[in-house]
C-alpha positions, 0 to 999 in steps of 0.5 A, spaced: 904 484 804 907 482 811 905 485 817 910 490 822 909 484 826 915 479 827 909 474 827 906 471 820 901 467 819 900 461 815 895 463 810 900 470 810 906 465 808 901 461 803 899 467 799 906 471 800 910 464 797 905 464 791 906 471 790 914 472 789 918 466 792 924 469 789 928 472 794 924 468 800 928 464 805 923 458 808 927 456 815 926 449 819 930 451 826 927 444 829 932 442 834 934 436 838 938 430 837 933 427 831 931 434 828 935 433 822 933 427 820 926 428 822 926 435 817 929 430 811 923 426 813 918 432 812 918 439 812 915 445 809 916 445 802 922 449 800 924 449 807 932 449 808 934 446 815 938 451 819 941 447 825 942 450 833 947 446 835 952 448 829 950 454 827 946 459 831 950 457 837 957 457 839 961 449 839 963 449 846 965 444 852 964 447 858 957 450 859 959 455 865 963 459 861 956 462 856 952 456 857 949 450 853 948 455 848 953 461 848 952 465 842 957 464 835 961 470 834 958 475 829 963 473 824 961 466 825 955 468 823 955 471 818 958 465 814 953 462 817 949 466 814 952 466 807 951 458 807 943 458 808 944 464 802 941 469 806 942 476 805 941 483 808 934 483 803 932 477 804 925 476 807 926 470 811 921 466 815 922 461 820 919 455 824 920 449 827 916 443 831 916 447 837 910 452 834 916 456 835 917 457 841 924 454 840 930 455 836 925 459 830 925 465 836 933 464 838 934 465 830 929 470 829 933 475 835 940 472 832 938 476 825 934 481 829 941 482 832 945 483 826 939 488 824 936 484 818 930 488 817 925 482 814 925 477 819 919 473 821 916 466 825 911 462 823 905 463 829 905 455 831 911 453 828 910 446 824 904 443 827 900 449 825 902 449 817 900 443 816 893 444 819 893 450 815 894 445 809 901 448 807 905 443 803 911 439 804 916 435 802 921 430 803 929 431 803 934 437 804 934 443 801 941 445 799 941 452 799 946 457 795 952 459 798 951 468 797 957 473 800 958 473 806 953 477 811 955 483 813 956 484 820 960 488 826 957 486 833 951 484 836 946 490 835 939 488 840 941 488 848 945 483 852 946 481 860 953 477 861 953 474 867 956 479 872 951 483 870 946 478 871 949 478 878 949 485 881 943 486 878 940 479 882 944 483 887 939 490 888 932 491 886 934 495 880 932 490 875 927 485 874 930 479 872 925 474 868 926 467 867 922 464 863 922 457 864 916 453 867 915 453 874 916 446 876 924 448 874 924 455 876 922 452 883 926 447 883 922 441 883 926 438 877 932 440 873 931 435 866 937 438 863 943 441 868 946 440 873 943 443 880 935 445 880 932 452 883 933 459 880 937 465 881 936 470 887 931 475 886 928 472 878 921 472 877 917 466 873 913 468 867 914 461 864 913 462 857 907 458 856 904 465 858 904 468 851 900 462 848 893 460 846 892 452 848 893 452 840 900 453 841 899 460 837 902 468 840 896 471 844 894 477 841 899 484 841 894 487 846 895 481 851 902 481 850 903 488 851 899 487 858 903 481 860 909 485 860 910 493 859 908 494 866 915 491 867 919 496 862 914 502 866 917 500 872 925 499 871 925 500 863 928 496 857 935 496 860 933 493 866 929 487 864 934 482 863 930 475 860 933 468 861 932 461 860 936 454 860 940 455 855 938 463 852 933 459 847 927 459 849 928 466 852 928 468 845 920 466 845 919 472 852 924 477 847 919 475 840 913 476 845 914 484 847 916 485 840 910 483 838 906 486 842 910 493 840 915 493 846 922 494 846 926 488 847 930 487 854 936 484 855 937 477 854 942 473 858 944 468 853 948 464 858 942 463 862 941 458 869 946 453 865 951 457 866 949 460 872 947 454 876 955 452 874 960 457 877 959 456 884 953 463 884 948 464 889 941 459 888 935 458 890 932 450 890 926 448 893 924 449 900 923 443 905 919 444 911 
């Protein structure tokens, strides 16, 4: 039996695919320019590869208009859905090569968002499976096409960039970027285009929430990371971001592990918000 935990283990995933592997859905969410072609060369065996770009983020040209990784519509979802053949009873388990602290958590909100109800990350993510001795396999996994997945709106708490505004505007709301701190501070940008964060944002970089091993930390270290936060403002007021509304989706996997609530997230994030012309802060010089 699986845990209440968002979280599953890789010796929980062993025993549960021995067990009844019929309506379990193994997902490879790695993201990069090479992931696709790096999860034909191995990955976990009957995982089916679920790719961020096309599918668990909208096509775009302009970044300042939700960022590098704006959400689909929920329609375009759902036939995604269809296409990897997950349904509403599906248990689905997600990985990826970043021990989950990538597009695995983005997907994880994405069908948490929907309302799925049977929906977990990998705790490590790649690495640790194969360290736990879970087979692999070479190729792609053609899943089956199911009907389409019935879907209206998004479910789970969202911030869109005028509310990121007002709310860096007034110190109603804590604004948690979740980046690390060499970008929060503006020291280096790697991927957009000015370095720095928006004003009144606090860093708690995801890292944070993470053994060395790359594994979550337990549900009481969590819980004490960040409900001080929701007893200061509440759920409602916390907004969590990143670059690009991926990574974020590690820090919202966190409070769900540790039995929080989960805040809003703002999708667009610094990518969008270091685009459109809005108040900064980058480094300091003396």
């Amino acid at each position: 039996m699986i845990t209440v935990s968002p979280l599953i283990q890789p010796h929980e995933w062993i025993a549960l695919s021995q067990h009844d592997a019929s309506n379990l859905v193994l997902v490879d969410a790695s993201a990069g320019p090479n992931a696709f072609e790096n999860y034909k060369q191995q990955h976990l065996q009957g995982a089916i590869f679920a790719n961020l770009e096309t599918q668990l983020a909208e096509v775009g040209e302009d970044a300042a208009l939700g960022g590098r990784h704006p959400l689909p519509t929920p329609e375009s979802f759902s036939e995604t859905l269809a296409h990897l053949g997950i349904s509403p009873t599906s248990y689905v388990v997600i990985y990826d090569d970043k021990k989950g602290s990538n597009a695995a958590a983005r997907f994880w909100w994405m069908l948490k968002a929907v309302g799925h109800t049977h929906v977990y990350v990998l705790d490590g993510g790649l690495q640790l499976a194969l360290q736990a001795g879970i087979h692999t396999s070479q190729g792609e996994n053609i899943p089956q096409y199911t009907t389409p997945y019935p879907t209206s709106d998004w479910a789970l708490p969202q911030a869109t960039l005028t509310d990121v505004q007002k709310a860096s505007e007034t110190n109603r709301t804590t604004i948690i970027d979740v980046r690390d701190t060499a970008r929060y501070a503006g020291q280096h940008e790697p991927i957009d285009l000015i370095a720095g964060h928006i004003p009144t944002a606090i860093n708690i970089p995801f890292v944070l929430n993470l053994h060395d091993d790359g594994t979550f930390k337990d549900k009481e270290a969590l819980h004490a990371l960040y409900a001080p936060f929701l007893s200061t403002v509440g759920p409602d007021n916390v907004i969590v971001h990143c670059g690009s509304g991926v990574t974020a989706c590690h820090t919202l996997l966190a409070f769900a592990s540790a039995g929080l609530p989960i805040p809003r997230l703002y999708v667009g994030s610094w990518s969008e918000w270091s685009r459109n012309n809005l108040p900064m802060i980058t480094q300091k010089t003396n």
